[in-house]
C-alpha positions in Angstrom: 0.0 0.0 0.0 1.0 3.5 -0.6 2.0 5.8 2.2 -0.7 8.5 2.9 1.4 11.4 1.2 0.7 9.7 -2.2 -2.8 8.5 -1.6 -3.7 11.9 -0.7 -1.8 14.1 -3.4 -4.5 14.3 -5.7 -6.5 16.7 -2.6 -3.4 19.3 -2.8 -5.0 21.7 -5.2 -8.4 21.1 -3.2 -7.0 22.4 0.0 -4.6 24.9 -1.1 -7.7 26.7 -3.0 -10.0 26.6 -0.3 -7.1 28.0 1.7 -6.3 31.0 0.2 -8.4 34.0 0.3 -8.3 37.8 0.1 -6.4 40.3 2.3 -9.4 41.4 4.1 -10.4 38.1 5.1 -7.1 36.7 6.2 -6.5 39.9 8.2 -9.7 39.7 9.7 -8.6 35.7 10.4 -5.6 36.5 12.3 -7.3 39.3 14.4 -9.7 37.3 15.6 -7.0 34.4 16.5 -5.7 37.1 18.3 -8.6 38.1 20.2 -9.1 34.7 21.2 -5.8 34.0 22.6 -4.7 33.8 26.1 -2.6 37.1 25.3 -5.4 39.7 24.5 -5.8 41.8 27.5 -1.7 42.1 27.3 -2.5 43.2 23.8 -4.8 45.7 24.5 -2.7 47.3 27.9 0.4 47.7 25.5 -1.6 48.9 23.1 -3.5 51.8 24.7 -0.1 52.8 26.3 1.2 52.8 22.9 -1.4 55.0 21.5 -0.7 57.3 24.4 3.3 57.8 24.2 2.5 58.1 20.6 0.2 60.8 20.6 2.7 62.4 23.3 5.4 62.2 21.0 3.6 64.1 18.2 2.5 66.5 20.8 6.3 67.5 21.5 7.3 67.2 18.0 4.5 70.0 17.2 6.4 72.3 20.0 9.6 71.5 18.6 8.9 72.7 15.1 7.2 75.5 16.5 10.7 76.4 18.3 12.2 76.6 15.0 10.8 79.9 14.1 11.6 82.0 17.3 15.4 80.5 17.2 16.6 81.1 13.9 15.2 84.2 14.5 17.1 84.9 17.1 20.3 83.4 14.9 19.1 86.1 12.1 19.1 89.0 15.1 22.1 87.7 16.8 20.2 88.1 19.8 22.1 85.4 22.5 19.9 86.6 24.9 16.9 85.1 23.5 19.1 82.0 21.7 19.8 81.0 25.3 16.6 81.1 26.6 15.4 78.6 23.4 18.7 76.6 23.8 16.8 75.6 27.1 13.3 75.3 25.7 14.9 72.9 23.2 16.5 71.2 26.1 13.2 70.6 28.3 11.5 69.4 24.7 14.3 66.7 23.6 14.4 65.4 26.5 10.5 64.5 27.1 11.0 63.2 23.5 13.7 61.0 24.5 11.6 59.4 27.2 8.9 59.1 25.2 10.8 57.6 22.2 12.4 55.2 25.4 9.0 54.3 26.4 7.7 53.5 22.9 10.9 51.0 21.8 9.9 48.9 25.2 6.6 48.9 24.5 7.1 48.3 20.9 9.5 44.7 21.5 7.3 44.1 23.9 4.1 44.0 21.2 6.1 41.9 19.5 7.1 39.3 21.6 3.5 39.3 22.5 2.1 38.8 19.3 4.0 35.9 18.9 3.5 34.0 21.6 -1.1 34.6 20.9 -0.9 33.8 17.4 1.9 30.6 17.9 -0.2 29.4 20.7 -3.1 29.4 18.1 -1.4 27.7 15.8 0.1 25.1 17.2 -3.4 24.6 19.7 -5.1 24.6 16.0 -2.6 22.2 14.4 -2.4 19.2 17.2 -6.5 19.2 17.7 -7.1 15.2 17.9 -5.9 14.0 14.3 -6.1 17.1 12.3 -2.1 17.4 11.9 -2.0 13.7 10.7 -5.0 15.1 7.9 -2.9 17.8 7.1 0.1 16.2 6.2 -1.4 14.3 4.3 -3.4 17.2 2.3 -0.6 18.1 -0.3 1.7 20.7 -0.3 -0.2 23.2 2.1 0.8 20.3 4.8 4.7 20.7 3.5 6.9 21.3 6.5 4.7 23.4 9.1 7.9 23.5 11.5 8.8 26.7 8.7 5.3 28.3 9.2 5.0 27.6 12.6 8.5 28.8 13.6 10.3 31.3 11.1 7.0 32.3 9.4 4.7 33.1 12.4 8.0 34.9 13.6 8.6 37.0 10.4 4.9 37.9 10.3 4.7 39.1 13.7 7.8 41.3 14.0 6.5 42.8 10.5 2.8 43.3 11.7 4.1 45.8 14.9 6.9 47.2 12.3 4.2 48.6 10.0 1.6 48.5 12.0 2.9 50.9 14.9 4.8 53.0 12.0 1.6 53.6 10.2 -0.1 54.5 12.8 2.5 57.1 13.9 2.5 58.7 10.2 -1.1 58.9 10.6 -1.2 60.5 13.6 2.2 62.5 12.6 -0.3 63.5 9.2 -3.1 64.6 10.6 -1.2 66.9 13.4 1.7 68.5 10.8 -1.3 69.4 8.2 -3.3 71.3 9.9 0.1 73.4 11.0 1.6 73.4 7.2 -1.8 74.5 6.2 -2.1 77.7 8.4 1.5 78.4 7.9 0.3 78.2 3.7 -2.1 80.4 4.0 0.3 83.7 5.0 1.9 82.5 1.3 1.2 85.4 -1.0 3.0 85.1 -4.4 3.5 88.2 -6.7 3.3 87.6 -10.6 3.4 90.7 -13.1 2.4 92.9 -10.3 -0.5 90.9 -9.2 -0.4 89.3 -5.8 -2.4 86.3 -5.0 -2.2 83.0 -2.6 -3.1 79.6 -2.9 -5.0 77.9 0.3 -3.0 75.3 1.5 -0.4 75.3 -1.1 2.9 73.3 0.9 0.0 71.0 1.9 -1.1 70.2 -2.2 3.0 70.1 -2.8 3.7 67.5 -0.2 0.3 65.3 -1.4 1.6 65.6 -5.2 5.1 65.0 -3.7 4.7 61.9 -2.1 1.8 60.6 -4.4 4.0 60.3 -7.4 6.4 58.5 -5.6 4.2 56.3 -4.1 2.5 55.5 -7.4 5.8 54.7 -9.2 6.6 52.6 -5.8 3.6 50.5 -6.0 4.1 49.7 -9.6 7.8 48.8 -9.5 7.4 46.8 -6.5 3.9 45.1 -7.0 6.0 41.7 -7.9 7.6 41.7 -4.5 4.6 40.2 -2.8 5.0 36.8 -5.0 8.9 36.6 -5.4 8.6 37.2 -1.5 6.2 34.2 -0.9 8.5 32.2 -3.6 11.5 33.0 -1.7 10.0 31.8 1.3 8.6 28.1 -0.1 12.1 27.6 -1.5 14.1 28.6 1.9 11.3 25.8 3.5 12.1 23.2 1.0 16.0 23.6 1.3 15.6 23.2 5.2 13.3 20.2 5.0 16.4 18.9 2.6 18.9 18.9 4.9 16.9 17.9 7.5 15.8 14.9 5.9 19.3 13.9 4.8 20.3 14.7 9.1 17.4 12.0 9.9 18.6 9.4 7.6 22.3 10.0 7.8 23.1 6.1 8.2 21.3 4.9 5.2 23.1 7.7 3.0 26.5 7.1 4.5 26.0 3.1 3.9 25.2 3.7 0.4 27.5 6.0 -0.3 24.8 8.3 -1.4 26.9 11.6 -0.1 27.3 12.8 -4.1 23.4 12.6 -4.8 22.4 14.2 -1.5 24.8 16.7 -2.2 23.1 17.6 -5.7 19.6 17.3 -4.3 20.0 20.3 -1.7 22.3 21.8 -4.3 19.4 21.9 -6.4 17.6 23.3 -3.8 20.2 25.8 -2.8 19.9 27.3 -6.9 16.2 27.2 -6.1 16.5 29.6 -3.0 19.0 31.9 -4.9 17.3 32.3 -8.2 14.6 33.1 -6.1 16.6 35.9 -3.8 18.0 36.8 -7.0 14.6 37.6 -8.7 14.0 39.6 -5.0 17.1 41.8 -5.6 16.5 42.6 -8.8 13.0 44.2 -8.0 14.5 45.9 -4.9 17.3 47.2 -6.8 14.0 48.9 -9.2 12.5 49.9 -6.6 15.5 52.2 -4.7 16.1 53.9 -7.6 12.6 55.3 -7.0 12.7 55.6 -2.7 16.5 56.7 -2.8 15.7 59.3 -5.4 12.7 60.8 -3.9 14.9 60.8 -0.6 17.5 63.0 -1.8 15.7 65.3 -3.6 13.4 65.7 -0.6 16.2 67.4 1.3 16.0 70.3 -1.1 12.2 69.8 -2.0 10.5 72.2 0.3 13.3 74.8 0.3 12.2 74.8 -3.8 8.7 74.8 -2.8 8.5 77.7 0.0 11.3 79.7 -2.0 9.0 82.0 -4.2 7.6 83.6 -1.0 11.0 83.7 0.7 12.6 85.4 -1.9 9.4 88.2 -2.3 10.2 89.1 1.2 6.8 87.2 2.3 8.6 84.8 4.8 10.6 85.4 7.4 14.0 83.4 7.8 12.5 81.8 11.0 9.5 81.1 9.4 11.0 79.5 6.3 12.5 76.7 8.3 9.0 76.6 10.3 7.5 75.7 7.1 10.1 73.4 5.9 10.2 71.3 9.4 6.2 71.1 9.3 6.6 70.3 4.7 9.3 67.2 6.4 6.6 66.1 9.1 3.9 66.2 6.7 5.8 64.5 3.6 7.5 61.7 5.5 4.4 60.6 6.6 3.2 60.7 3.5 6.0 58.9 2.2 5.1 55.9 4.6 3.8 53.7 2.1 7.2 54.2 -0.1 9.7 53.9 2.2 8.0 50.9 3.9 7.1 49.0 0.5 9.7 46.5 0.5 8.6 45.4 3.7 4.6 45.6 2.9 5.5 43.2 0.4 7.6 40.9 2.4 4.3 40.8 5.3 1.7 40.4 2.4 4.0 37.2 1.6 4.2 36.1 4.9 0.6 36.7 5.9 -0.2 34.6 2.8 1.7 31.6 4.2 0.2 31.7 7.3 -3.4 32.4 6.7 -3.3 30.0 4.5 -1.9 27.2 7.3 -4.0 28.2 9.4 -7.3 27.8 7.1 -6.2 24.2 5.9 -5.6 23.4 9.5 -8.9 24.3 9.8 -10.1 22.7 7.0 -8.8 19.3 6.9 -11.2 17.8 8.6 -13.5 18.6 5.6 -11.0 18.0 3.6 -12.5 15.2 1.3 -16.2 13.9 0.0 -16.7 10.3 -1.1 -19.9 8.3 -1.6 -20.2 7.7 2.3 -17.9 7.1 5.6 -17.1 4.4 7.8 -19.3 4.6 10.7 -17.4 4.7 13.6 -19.3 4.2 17.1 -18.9 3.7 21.1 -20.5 0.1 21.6 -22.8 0.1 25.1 -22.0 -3.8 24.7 -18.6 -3.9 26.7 -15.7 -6.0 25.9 -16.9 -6.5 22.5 -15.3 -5.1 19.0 -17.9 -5.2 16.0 -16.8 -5.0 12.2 -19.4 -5.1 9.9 -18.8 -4.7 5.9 -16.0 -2.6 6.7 -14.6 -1.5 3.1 -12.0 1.2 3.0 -11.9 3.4 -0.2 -8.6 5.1 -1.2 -6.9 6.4 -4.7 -5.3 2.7 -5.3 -8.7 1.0 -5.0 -11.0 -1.0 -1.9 -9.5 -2.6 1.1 -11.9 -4.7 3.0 -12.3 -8.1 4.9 -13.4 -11.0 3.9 -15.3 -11.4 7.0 -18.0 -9.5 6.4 -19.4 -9.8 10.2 -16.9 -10.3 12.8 -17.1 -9.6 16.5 -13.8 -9.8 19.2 -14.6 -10.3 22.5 -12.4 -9.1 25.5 -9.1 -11.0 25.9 -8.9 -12.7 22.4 -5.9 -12.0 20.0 -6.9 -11.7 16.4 -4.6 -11.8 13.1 -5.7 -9.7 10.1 -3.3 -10.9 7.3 -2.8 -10.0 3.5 -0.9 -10.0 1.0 1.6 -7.1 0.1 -0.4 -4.1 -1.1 -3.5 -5.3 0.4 -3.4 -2.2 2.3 -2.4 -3.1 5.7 -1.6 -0.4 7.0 -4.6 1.3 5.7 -6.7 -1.3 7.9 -4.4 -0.2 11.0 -5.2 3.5 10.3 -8.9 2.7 9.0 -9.3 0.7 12.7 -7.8 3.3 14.8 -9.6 6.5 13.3 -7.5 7.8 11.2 -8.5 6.7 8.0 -12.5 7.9 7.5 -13.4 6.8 4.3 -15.5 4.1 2.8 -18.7 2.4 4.3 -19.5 0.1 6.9 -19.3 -0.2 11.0 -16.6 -0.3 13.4 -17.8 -0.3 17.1 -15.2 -0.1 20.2 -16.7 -0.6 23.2 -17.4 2.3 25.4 -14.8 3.5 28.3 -12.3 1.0 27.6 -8.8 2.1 27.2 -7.2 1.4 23.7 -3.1 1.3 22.9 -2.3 1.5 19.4 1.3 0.5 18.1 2.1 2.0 14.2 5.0 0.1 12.7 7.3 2.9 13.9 7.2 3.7 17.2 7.0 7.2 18.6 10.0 7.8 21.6 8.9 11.3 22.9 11.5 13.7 24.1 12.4 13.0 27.5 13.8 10.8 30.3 13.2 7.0 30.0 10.9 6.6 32.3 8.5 10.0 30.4 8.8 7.4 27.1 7.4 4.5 29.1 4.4 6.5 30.6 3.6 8.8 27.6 0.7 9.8 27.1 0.7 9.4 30.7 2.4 11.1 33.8 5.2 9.8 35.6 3.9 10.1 38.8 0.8 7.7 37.9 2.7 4.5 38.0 5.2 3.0 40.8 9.4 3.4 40.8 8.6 -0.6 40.4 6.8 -0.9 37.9 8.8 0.9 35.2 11.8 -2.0 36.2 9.2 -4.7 35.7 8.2 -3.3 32.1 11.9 -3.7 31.2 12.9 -6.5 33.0 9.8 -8.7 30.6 10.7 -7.2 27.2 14.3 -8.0 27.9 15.4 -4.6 28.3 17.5 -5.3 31.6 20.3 -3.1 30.9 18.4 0.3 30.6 17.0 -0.3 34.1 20.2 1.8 34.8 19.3 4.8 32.9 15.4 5.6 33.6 16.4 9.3 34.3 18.2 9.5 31.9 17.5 12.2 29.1 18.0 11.5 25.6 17.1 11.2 22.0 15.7 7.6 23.1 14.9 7.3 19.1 18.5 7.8 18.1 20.5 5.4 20.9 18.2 2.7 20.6 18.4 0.3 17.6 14.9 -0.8 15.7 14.0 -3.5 17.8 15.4 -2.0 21.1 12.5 0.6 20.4 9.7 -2.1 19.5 10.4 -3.7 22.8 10.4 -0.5 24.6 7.4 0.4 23.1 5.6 -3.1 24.3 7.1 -2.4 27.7 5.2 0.3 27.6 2.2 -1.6 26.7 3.2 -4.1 29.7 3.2 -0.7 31.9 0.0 0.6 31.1 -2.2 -2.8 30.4 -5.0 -1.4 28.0 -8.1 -2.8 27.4 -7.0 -3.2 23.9 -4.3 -3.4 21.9 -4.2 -2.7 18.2 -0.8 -3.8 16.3 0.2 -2.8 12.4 3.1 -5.5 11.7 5.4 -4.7 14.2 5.6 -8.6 15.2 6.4 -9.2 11.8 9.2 -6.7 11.4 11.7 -7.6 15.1 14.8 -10.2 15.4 13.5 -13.8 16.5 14.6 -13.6 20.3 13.3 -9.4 20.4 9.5 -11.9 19.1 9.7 -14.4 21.5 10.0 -12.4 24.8 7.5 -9.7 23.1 5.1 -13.1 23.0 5.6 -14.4 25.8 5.3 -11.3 28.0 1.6 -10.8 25.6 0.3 -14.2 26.7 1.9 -13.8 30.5 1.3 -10.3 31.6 -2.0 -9.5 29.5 -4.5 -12.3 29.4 -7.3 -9.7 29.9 -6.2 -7.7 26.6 -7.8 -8.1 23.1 -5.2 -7.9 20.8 -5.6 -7.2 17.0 -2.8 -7.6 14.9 -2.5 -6.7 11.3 0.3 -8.2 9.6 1.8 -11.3 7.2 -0.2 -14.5 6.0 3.1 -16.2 7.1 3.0 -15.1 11.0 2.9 -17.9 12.9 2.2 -16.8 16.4 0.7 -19.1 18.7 -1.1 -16.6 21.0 -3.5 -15.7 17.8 -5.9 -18.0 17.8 -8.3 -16.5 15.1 -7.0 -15.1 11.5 -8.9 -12.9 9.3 -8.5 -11.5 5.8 -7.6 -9.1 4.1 -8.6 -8.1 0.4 -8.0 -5.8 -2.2 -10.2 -5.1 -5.1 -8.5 -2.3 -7.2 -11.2 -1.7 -9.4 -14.0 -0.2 -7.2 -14.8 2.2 -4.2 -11.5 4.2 -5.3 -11.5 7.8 -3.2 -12.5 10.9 -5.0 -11.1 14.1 -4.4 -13.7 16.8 -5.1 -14.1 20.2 -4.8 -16.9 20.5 -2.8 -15.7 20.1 1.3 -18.6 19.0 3.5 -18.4 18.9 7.3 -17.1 15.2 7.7 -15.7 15.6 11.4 -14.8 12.2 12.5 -17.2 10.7 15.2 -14.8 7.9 16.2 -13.7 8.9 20.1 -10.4 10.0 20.5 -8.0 7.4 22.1 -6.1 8.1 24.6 -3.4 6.1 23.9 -2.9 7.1 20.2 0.4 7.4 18.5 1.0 9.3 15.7 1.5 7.7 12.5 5.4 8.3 10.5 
């Protein structure tokens, strides 16, 4: 049977266009995760003190361009006098500003690290909901590598939001104070043509608009392409990661084949992928400074040019005329927001695309796919009883289902499902466990009772020893003894030693040193049922016989269904049924349409996730 990744890839284009959508709604998206995190009152406290030192700060920047006129006034009376006396004015302003411009880097990190932490705690709270990050790996390329979008990307998009976000908003509120002061000092602008005198209302305030409004024109259309090449850049850097990563995990294999020289061109290739795509990046910036550098230099002249015809009539003071080029500055850089911040409106309209699209498949996989009906998966008020009835399991490749077409496994029996190779085994395993909803017919587990299931790889959480043997479970819930007696029967005498011990259990434990620690576990925690995809079939002979033995010694009370080879020749199974695989019918559709199919099966509490 195919792994999941393939049975599946037919859905990517399903999910990744119900994913993405419109700015609007993906901002709206990630403000409401926001509002519904544990962070939000934070949020709002930094905020409104935000707003505050803000407004404080455009408060003293108003009084310090109004200093300008009265002290280069006194600089064009040589009066020292009154140049002292602003020398301290200046004094008592700058240094207001420079706690308020204290107060508003803290609480601008401090938005940041907030916004992080509410909308990372969303998506990873989103993502590892019951089985929904198992769907979404298996939903294409939208489920490709979530560690980048949950990690670098949620990062990125965070940082960015309070960038802009805060810098808007102080260029708005900048705006609308520096207007209303370039327009009254406009409106003492009289110009003289052929003898005729006349003034235009507002006129610095129409020459900063036309200013800044060509230049942020020409900005938007040289750097619309930034958006894409950004979010290109960003799927390649993801891809080239996930390379090395991969060739990290399976380091052994590639060293034993001697596979260094094609690894090495693989993430080459992906290395030329991430540069042509930088490349493409720099050659838009590049386009685009010509335009924001230019309009930056000749800004420093600009309103000099602009407030010169009045100057030079004798209309405007020398005090005034830098009055009116301070508040033209004010008025223009804010204005110029948009330009000088485009590069980086780009690179956050990328980033936000990632991640409002994650987070919409995340929560859309659990509609993710519509077929002619769904196994039926129920709590049985019958206990100690299992009940399969005309289970058959649709997928791409074809039907899986049993030959039995009515089967019921009582408490304490051990079972063997067998078939052939590409029967679709491990499709049964998933299809039994909940993971796998589609197809028809019944599966009932009985109600309350505690279920262990064992995938053919078993999962070795981060931790000490004696954390692997209780997962899901606490430490504290089972005796100092009993964790020694779980070894001691699966043959594992010599890690008794090293229970406290924390390490990559995974990586210092060979393949069958982790299948018996894995039944240890089982030994430890005695479900009510066990549910087994080959891993009998795949352990050394003397790793089989104490795992049987210990089965048949230390849980007599345990239902056990294994899925695995025609060949196994256990003696503790006692009943055998069959697997079958008709390639022709019940093969899985993936459609467009994306009906509510939320799995009814209850969520074990013993489940392992699936590699």
């Amino acid at each position: 049977m195919t792994d999941q990744s393939a049975q599946l890839a037919d859905a990517a284009t399903d999910i990744d266009e119900a994913a993405h959508q419109g700015l609007v709604p993906q901002v709206t998206m990630m403000i409401g995760a926001l509002f519904s995190s544990p962070v939000r009152n934070t949020l709002f406290a930094l905020g409104a003190s935000l707003v505050t030192v803000i407004l404080l700060t455009a408060y003293g920047q108003i009084r310090l361009n109004s200093w300008n006129q009265p002290f280069y006034d006194a600089l064009a009376r040589r009066d020292l006098t009154d140049f002292l006396v602003q020398l301290g004015v200046f004094g008592m302003i700058a240094g207001s500003l420079l706690v308020m411009n204290v107060l508003q880097t803290w609480l601008h990190q401090m938005i940041k690290l907030k916004l992080r932490e509410g909308l990372v705690l969303d998506l990873i709270g989103n993502w590892l909901q019951p089985l929904r990050a198992f769907r979404l790996a298996s939903a294409g390329p939208i489920g490709v590598n979530p560690d980048q979008r949950l990690h670098e990307d949620a990062r990125h998009l965070t940082e960015l939001s309070a960038d802009l976000g805060i810098g808007l908003f102080q260029a708005s509120i900048l705006l609308a104070s520096f207007i209303g002061v370039l327009w009254s000092l406009s409106s003492g602008f009289i110009f003289t043509v052929g003898g005729r005198s006349f003034d235009i209302p507002g006129y610095m305030v129409w020459a900063a608009i036309i200013y800044a409004g060509s230049a942020s024109l020409i900005s938007y259309w040289v750097g619309r392409p930034l958006v894409q090449r950004n979010a290109d850049r960003y799927a390649r850097e993801a891809d080239l990661r996930f390379s090395m990563m991969r060739v990290n995990e399976h380091i052994d294999s590639v060293a034993l084949f001697r596979g260094e020289g094609d690894e090495k061109r693989r993430i080459e290739v992906n290395l030329r992928a991430v540069l042509d795509a930088t490349s493409r990046i720099i050659a838009r910036i590049t386009g685009l400074t010509w335009v924001t550098a230019g309009y930056g230099w000749f800004t420093i002249v600009a309103p000099i040019l602009v407030a010169a015809p009045v100057y030079f009539a004798g209309n405007l003071s020398f005090g005034g005329l830098m009055m009116a080029v301070g508040a033209f500055n004010q008025v223009h850089n804010s204005l110029r927001w948009f330009i000088d911040n485009f590069s980086a409106i780009a690179d956050w309209r990328a980033t936000l695309l990632r991640i409002a699209n994650f987070r919409s498949a995340v929560l859309k996989t659990d509609v993710l796919h519509t077929v002619e009906s769904r196994i039926d998966f129920t709590e049985g008020d019958e206990p100690g009883k299992v009940r399969i009835k005309n289970l058959e399991i649709a997928s791409p490749t074809g039907c899986t289902m049993l030959q039995e077409r009515d089967v019921e496994i009582k408490a304490g029996e051990r079972v063997l499902v067998v078939g052939d190779s590409g029967a679709g085994k491990t499709l049964m395993f998933r299809a039994l466990s909940g993971l796998w909803l589609w197809g028809d017919g019944h599966i009932s587990w009985p109600k309350g009772e505690s279920i262990q299931y064992m995938p053919r790889i078993p999962y070795m959480p981060p931790g000490t020893l004696r954390e692997v043997l209780a997962y899901p479970s606490a430490v504290g819930d089972f005796k100092p003894e009993q964790f020694e007696e779980a070894l001691k029967s699966t043959g594992l005498d010599d890690l008794i030693r090293r229970l406290d011990q924390q390490k990559r259990w995974d990586k210092k434990l060979d393949d069958d040193e982790q299948q018996a620690l894995a039944f240890a576990r089982v030994r430890m925690q005695k479900p009510k049922w066990l549910l087994i995809d080959e891993v009998l079939d795949s352990v050394d002979d003397e790793t089989h016989e104490r795992i049987v033995a210990m089965l048949a010694r230390d849980l007599k009370d345990t239902g056990i269904i294994h899925v695995g080879k025609a060949e196994a020749h256990d003696h503790i199974f006692k009943r055998v049924l069959h697997l079958m695989k008709d390639p022709e019918t019940r093969c899985l559709p993936m459609r467009k349409e994306m009906p509510d199919i939320r799995p009814k099966t209850p969520v074990a509490r013993y489940l392992e996730p699936a590699k």
